[in-house]
C-alpha positions in Angstrom: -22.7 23.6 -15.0 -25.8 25.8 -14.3 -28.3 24.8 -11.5 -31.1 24.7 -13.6 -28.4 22.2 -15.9 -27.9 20.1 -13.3 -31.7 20.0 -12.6 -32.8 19.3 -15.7 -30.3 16.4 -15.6 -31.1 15.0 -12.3 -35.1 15.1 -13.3 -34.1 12.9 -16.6 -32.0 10.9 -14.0 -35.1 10.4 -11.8 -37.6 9.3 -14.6 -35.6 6.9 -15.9 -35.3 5.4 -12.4 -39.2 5.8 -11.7 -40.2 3.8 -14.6 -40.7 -0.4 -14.3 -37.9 -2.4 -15.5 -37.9 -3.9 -19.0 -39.4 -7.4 -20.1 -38.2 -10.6 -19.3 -36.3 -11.3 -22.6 -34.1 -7.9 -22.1 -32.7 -9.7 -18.7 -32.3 -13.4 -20.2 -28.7 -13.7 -20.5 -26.9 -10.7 -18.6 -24.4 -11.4 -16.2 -24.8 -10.5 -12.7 -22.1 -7.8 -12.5 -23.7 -6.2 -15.3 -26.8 -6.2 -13.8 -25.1 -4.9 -10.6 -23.3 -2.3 -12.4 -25.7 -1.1 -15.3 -29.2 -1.9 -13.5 -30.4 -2.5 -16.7 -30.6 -4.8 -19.9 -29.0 -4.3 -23.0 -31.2 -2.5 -25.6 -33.4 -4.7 -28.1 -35.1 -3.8 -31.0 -38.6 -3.1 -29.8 -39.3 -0.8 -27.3 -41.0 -1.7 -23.9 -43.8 -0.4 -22.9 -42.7 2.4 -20.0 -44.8 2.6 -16.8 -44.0 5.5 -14.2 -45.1 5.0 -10.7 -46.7 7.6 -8.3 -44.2 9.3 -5.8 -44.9 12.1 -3.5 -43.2 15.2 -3.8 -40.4 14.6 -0.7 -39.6 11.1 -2.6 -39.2 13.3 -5.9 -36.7 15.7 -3.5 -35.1 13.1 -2.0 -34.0 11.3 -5.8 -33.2 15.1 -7.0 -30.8 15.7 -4.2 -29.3 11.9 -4.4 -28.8 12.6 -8.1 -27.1 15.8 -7.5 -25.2 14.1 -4.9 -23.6 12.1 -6.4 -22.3 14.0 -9.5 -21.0 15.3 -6.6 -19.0 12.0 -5.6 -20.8 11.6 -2.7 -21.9 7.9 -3.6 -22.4 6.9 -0.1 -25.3 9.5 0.9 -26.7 8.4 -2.8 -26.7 4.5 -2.5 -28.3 5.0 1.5 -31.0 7.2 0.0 -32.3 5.3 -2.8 -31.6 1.9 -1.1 -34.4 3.7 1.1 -36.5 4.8 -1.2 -36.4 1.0 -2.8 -37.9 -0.4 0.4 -40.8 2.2 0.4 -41.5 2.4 -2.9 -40.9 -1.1 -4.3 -40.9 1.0 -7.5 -38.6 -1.4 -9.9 -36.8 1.7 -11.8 -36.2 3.1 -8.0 -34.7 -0.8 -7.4 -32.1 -0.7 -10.3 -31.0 3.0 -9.6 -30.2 1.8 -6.2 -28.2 -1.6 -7.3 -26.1 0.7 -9.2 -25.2 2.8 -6.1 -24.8 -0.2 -4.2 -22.3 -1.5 -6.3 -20.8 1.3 -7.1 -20.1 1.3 -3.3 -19.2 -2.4 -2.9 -22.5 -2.4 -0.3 -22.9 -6.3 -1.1 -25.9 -6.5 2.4 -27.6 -3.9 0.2 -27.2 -5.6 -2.9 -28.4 -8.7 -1.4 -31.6 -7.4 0.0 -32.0 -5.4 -3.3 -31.8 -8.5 -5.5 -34.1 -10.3 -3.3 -36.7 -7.3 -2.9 -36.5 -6.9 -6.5 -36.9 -10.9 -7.4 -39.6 -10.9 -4.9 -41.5 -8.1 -6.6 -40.9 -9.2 -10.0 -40.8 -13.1 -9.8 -40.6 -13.9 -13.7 -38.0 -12.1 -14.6 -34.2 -13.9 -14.5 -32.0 -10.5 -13.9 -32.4 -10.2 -9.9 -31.6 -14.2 -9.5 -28.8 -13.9 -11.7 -27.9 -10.9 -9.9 -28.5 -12.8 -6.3 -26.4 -15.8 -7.6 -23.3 -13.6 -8.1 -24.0 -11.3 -4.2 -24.4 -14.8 -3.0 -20.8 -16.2 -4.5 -19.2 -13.4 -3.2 -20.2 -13.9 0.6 -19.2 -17.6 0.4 -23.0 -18.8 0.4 -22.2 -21.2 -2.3 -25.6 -23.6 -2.1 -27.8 -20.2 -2.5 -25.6 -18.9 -5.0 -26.5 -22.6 -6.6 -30.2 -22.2 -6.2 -30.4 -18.8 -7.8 -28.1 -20.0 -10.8 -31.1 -22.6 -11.1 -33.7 -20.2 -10.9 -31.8 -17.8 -13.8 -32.3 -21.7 -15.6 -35.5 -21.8 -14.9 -36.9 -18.7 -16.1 -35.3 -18.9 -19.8 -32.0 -16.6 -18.9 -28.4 -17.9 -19.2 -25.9 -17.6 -16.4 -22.2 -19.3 -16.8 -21.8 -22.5 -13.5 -18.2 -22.4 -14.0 -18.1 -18.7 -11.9 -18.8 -21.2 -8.8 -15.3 -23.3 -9.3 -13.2 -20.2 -9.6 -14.2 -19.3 -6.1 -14.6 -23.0 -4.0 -10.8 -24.2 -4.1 -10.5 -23.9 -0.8 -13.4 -25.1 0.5 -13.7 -28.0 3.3 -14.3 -31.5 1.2 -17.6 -32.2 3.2 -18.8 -28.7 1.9 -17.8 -29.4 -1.5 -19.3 -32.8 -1.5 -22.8 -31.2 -0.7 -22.2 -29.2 -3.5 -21.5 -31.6 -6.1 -24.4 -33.7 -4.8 -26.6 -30.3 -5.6 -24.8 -30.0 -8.9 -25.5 -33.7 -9.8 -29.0 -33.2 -9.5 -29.1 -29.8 -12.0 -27.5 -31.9 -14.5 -30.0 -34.3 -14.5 -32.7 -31.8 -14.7 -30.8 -29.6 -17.1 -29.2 -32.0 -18.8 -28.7 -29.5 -22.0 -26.9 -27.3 -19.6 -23.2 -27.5 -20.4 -21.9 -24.9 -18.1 -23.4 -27.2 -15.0 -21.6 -30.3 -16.2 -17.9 -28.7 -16.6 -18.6 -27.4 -13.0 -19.3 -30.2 -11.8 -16.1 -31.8 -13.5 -14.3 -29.0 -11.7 -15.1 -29.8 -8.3 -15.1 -33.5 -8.5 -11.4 -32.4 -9.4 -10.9 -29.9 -6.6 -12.1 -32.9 -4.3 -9.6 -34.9 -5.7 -12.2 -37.3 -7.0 -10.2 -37.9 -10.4 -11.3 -40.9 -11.6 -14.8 -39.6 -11.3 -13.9 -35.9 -12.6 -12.3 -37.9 -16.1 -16.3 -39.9 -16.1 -17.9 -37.1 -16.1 -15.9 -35.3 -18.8 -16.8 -37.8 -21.1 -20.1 -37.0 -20.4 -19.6 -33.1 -20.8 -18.1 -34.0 -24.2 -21.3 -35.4 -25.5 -22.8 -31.9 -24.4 -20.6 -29.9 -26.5 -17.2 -29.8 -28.8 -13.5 -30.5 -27.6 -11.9 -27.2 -27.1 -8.5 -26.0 -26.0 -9.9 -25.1 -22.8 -11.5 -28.9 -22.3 -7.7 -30.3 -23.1 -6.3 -28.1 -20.4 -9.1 -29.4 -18.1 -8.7 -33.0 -19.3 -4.5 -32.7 -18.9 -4.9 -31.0 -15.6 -6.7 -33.6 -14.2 -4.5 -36.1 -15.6 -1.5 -34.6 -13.9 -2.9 -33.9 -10.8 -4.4 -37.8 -10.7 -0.2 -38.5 -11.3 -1.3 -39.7 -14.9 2.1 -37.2 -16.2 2.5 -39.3 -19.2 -1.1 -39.1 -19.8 -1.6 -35.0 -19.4 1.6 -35.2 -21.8 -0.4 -37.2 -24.3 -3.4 -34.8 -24.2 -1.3 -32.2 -24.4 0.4 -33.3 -27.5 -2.6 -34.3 -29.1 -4.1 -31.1 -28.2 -1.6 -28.6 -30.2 -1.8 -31.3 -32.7 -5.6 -30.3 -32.8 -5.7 -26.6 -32.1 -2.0 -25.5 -33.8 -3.0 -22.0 -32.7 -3.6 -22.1 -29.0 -1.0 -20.2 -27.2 -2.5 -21.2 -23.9 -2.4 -24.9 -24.8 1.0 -24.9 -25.8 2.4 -23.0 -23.2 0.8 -25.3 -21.2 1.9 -28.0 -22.8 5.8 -26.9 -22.9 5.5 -25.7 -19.0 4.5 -30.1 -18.6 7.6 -30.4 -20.6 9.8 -28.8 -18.2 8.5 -30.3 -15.1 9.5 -33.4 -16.7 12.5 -32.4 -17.4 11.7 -32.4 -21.5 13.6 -29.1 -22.0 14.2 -29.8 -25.4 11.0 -30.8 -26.5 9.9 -27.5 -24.4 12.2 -25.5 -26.4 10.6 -26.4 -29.5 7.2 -25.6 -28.3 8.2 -22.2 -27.2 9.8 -21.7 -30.5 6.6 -22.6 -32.7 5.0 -20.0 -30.1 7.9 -17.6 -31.9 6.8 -18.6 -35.0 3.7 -17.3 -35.0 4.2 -14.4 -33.2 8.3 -12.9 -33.2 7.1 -10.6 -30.8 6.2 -12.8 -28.2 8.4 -11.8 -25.3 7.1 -14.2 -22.6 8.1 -17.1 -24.9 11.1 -15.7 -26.0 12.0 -14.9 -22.1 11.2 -18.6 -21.1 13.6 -19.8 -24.1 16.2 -17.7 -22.6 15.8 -19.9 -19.4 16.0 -22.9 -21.2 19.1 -22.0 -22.9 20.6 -21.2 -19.4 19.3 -24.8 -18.1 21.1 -26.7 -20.3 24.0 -24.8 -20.2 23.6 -22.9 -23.7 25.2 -19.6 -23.3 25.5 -17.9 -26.7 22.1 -18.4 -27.3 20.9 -17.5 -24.0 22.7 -14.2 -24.3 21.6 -13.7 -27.5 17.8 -13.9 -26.4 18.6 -11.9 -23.4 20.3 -9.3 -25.2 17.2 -9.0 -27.8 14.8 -8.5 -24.7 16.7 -5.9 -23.1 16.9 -4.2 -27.0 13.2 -4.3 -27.0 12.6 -2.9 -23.5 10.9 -6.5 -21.9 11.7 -7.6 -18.7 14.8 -5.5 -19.0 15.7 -6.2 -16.0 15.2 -9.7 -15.6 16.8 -10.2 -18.8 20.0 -8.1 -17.6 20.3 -10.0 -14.2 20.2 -12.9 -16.3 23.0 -11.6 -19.0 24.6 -10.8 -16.2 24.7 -14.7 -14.7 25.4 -15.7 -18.4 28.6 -13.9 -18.9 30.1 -14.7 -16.0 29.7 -18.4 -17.3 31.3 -17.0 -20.5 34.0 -15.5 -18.5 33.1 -12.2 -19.6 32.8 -10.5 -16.6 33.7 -7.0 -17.5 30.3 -7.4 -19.4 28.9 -9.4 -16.4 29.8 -6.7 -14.1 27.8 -4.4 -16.3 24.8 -6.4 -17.1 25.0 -6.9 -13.4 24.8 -3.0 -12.9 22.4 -2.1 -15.2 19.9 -3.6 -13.1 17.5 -0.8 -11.9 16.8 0.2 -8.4 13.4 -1.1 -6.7 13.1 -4.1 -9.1 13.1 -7.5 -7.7 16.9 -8.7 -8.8 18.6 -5.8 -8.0 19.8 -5.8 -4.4 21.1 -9.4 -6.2 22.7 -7.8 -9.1 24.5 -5.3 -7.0 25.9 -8.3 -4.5 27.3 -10.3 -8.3 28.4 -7.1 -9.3 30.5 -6.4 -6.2 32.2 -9.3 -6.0 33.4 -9.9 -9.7 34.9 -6.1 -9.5 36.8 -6.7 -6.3 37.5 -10.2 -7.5 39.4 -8.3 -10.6 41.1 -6.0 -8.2 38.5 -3.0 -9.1 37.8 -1.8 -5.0 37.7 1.7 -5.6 35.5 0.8 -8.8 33.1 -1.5 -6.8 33.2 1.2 -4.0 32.5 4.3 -5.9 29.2 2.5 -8.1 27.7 1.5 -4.6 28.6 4.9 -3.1 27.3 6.7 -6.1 24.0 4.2 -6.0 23.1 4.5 -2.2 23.7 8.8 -2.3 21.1 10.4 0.3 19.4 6.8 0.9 21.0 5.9 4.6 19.6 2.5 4.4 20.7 1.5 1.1 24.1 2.8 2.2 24.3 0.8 5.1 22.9 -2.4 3.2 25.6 -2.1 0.2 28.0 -1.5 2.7 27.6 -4.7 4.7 27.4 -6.5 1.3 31.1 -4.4 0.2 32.8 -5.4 3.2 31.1 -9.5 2.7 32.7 -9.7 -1.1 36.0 -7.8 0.5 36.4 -10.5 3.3 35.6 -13.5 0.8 38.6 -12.1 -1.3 41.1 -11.3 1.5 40.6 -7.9 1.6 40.4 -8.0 5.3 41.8 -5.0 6.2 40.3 -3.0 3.6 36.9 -4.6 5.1 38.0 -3.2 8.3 38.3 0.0 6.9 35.2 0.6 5.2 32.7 -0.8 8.1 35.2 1.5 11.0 34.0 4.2 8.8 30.1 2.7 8.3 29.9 2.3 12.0 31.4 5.4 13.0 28.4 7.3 10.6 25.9 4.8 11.9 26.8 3.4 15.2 24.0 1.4 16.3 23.4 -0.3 13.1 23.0 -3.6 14.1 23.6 -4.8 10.5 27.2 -3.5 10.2 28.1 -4.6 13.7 27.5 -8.1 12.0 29.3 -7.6 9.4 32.0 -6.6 11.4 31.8 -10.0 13.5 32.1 -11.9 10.5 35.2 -9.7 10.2 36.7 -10.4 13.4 35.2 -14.0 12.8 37.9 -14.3 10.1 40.7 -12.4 11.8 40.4 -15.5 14.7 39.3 -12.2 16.6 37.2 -13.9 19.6 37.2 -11.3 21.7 36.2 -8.2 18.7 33.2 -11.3 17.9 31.7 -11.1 21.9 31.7 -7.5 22.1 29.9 -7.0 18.8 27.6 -9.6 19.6 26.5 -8.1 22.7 26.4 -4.8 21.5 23.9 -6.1 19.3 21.9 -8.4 21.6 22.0 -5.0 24.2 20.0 -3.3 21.3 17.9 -5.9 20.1 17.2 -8.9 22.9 15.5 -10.5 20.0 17.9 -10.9 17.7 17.7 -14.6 17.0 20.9 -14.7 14.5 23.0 -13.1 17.4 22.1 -14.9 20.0 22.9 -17.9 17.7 26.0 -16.7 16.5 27.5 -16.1 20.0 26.1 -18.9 21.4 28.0 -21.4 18.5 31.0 -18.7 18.8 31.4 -19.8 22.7 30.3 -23.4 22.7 32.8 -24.1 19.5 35.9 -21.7 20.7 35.6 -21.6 24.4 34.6 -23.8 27.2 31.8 -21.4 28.9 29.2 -24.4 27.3 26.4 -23.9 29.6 26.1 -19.8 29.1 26.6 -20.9 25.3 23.6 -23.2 25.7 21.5 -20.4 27.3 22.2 -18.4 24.2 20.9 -21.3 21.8 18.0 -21.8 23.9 16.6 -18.1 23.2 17.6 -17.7 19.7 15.4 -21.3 19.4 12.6 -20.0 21.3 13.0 -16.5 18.7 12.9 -19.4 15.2 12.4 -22.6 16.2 12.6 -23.9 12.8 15.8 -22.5 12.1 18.5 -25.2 11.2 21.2 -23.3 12.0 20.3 -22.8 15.2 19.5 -26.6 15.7 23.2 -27.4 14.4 24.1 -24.9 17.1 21.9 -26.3 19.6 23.2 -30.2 19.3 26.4 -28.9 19.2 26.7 -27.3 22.5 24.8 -30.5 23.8 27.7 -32.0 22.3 30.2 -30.1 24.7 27.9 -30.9 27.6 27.8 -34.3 26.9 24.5 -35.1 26.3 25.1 -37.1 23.0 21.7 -38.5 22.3 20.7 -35.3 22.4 23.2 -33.6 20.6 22.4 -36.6 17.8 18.8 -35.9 17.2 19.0 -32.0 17.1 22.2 -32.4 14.3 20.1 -34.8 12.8 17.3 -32.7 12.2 19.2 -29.9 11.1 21.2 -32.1 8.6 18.0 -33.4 6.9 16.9 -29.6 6.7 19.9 -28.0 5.6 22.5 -30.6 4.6 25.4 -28.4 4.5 29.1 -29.5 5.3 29.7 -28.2 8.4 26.5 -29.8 10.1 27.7 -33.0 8.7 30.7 -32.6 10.1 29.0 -32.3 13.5 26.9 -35.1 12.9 29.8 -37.2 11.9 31.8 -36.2 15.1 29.1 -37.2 17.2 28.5 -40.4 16.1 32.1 -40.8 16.1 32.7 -39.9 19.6 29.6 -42.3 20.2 31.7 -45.4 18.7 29.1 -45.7 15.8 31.7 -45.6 13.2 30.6 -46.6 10.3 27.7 -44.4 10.2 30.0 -41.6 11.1 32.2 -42.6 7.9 29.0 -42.9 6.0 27.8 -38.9 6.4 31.0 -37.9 6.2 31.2 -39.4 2.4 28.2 -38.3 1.6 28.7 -35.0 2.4 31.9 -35.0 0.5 29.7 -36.6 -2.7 28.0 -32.9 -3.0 31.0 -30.7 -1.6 34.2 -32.6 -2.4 36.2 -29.6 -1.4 34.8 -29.3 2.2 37.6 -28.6 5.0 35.5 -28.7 7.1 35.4 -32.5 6.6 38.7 -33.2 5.7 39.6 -31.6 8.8 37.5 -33.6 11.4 38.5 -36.7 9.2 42.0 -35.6 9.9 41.4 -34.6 13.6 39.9 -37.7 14.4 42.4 -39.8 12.6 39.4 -41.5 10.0 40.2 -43.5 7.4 37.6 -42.7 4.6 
């Protein structure tokens, strides 16, 4: 483009900007990003009478250089310039030229003194206030936002309440009680003002003032007509209120009303199945179908269902026709994947499994499921080769799959072909940290104490930090050795590293155990029972209590661990050891 082009364009630029904004009824009902963004009103009909200020000729420079500027890019030296030339000018075009660099530039201090100069200049018009209500939302200044929304009222214009709920959910109550107080006294003096009542609803709501929020819906429905949007309100604050069978009503009632609201009645079946209703969920999400076959979301969340209650076919069926139409393809084969297995199919498992695509959320997952139903078939060199193939010229990926190989090896008694593949891991990558693990879960399961402890070390050498191996060798010697107290120097800094951790409390209690300190012990098992209430820690618990001559509670966790993992050896074995009689 020619100089004199760009000229020519940059003077057109600068007119526009020098002449006074447009009349009051132009600015009645724009929102405040669009008066951030545009500057100016939508067109009307009649034209406005155009008044041009008087600049002097190093103002009329300084807009021709910011103009060319920023067709340049450079916004910043643009939105500085005329925010300047704003403050000496007071020139209204000049004022809405610069609100669009500021915006443009996300300069909300310069929007905000903007807005005001230009509310200030121009007192009758509504734009600037609605404009100032917006800046003001955004910083968190939620009772000025409120006071310009008034304003925007007050002189004719139209401005939306409900933008201030979207943004105050995690307000202080005290804050949002002032607030509600303010909107309480808008209503009443616009009482025709719908927009201010459904806020209000909204925050009396966020407060957790239900019964109140329900009053004054009541009240907003006399201001306007039941929508879908009002029955999600109504059945939201129902269920948050615990009124479930109440929001289910509404919700019923509503799809009964509006047949055609997807939101309503994916609403309605997502109440379903937090109350467990997934058959009456199901058949909402199938009149969702109904109306639109190509509804993928609903047809996804079918597919769950069918899992849930144990319906394979059709739950492959569904997944099968997302993956055929390219939706959540790989959600749907991580799923197919989980659903054949069930079937038993698990050469199709396997690949549903594999067809899951690097980087997406389920694949590390898929991989692992993969793995182990190949090797569980006998496939090694299959299961090896895919992951090899998979992790070529990605070292971390490699090292990953590998530790995950070896895992599904060891689970099926492959030891030594475990042994094998993390030798050869190790000797690529020998301070890998993650196959050393792996490795002590190897030697863990050869009875291999002394291959654990030197692992373990190694690790802890490289990485003082590492909470799950201090842990690990810690439980390894208070469990399989007598060296308790060094074992219970080893719990102590993997605690201090996750605190929260109940396998490190299970460790914890049970090298108190081995010192003796039994009240101890109890309360740390305890803990990390009612956390993670796994077999093994029961078994601890149980032994403890035992040991303690408290008996009958020992026998008592012991069943009740059995109740949810009938199979456990780990119980049976201190039952047996201890010569219970369950």
């Amino acid at each position: 483009m020619s100089v004199r082009i760009i000229l020519c364009f940059c003077a057109s630029a600068w007119l526009s900007a020098c002449s006074s904004i447009a009349t009051k009824s132009e600015t009645s009902s724009v929102p405040a990003e669009q008066v951030a963004k545009n500057g100016t009103s939508p067109a009307v009909a009649k034209e406005p009478r155009v008044e041009y200020g008087s600049f002097t000729a190093e103002q009329l420079y300084q807009t021709i250089i910011s103009e060319l500027g920023a067709q340049r890019g450079i916004l910043d030296y643009a939105g500085d310039s005329y925010f300047d030339l704003a403050l000496e000018t007071k020139d209204l075009g000049i004022i809405r030229r610069a609100v669009q660099f500021a915006s443009a530039n996300s300069d909300l201090n310069a929007l905000l003194q903007l807005g005001l100069l230009w509310s200030d200049i121009d007192p009758t018009d509504p734009a600037p206030e609605l404009m100032l209500s917006f800046q003001f939302l955004e910083t968190g200044n939620y009772e000025q936002a409120l006071s310009h929304m008034a304003r925007v009222i007050e002189l004719g214009g139209d401005i939306d309440f409900s933008a201030l709920s979207t943004r105050t959910g995690q307000l202080d109550a005290s804050t949002r009680a002032n607030l509600i107080a303010n909107l309480r006294q808008l209503a009443r003096e616009f009482s025709d003002q719908q927009t201010i009542q459904l806020t209000l609803v909204q925050l009396l709501a966020q407060n957790g003032d239900y019964r109140e929020a329900l009053t004054e819906f009541e009240q907003l429905l006399e201001l306007t007509e039941l929508s879908p949007r009002l029955v999600l309100l109504q059945a939201q604050i129902l269920q948050s209120a615990g009124e479930t069978d109440g929001a289910l009503e509404t919700l019923k009632e509503g799809v009964r009303q509006f047949k055609d609201s997807r939101n309503l009645r994916l609403s309605f079946a997502q109440l379903l199945i937090q109350n467990e209703s997934f058959e009456l969920a199901q058949e909402q999400f199938a009149k969702i179908m109904e109306r639109n076959p190509e509804d993928w979301e609903a047809l996804f969340s079918m597919a769950l269902l069918n899992v849930e209650l144990e319906q394979f076919d059709q739950a492959s069926d569904k997944f099968s026709q997302l993956v055929q139409a390219d939706q959540r393809t790989d959600e749907a084969n991580y799923y197919l994947g989980y659903v054949n297995e069930q079937r038993s199919n698990l050469q199709l498992a396997i690949q549903a499994y594999r067809d899951v695509r690097i980087g997406t959320q389920n694949f590390l997952a898929a991989q692992q499921q993969a793995t182990r139903l190949a090797i569980q078939l006998g496939e090694l060199d299959s299961a090896h080769a895919h992951l090899s193939q998979l992790s070529r010229g990605q070292p971390r990926l490699e090292i990953l799959f590998r530790t995950i190989e070896s895992g599904a090896l060891i689970q099926a008694g492959h030891l030594e072909k475990a042994g094998d593949i993390l030798d050869r891991a190790l000797n690529k990558y020998p301070n890998e940290t993650d196959l050393l693990f792996a490795r002590v879960l190897l030697f863990d399961s050869l009875g291999d104490k002394s291959g654990s402890e030197q692992d373990l070390k190694q690790i802890i050498l490289m990485k003082p930090e590492d909470s799950r191996a201090l842990n690990h060798l810690g439980y390894l010697l208070a469990d399989q050795t007598d060296r308790y107290e060094e074992a219970l120097e080893l719990i102590e800094r993997a605690i201090a590293i996750s605190p929260d951790d109940p396998a490190i409390i299970d460790s914890l209690g049970w090298a108190q155990f081995k010192l003796g300190r039994y009240e101890e012990a109890l309360t740390n098992l305890r803990r990390a029972y009612l956390v993670f209430p796994d077999a093994e820690v029961a078994s601890h618990v149980g032994e403890v209590l035992w040991i303690m001559g408290r008996e009958q509670e020992a026998l008592e966790v012991w069943r009740g661990a059995l109740k949810n993992q009938p199979d456990s050896d780990l119980i049976k074995e201190v039952v047996n050891r201890l010569q219970a009689d369950l």
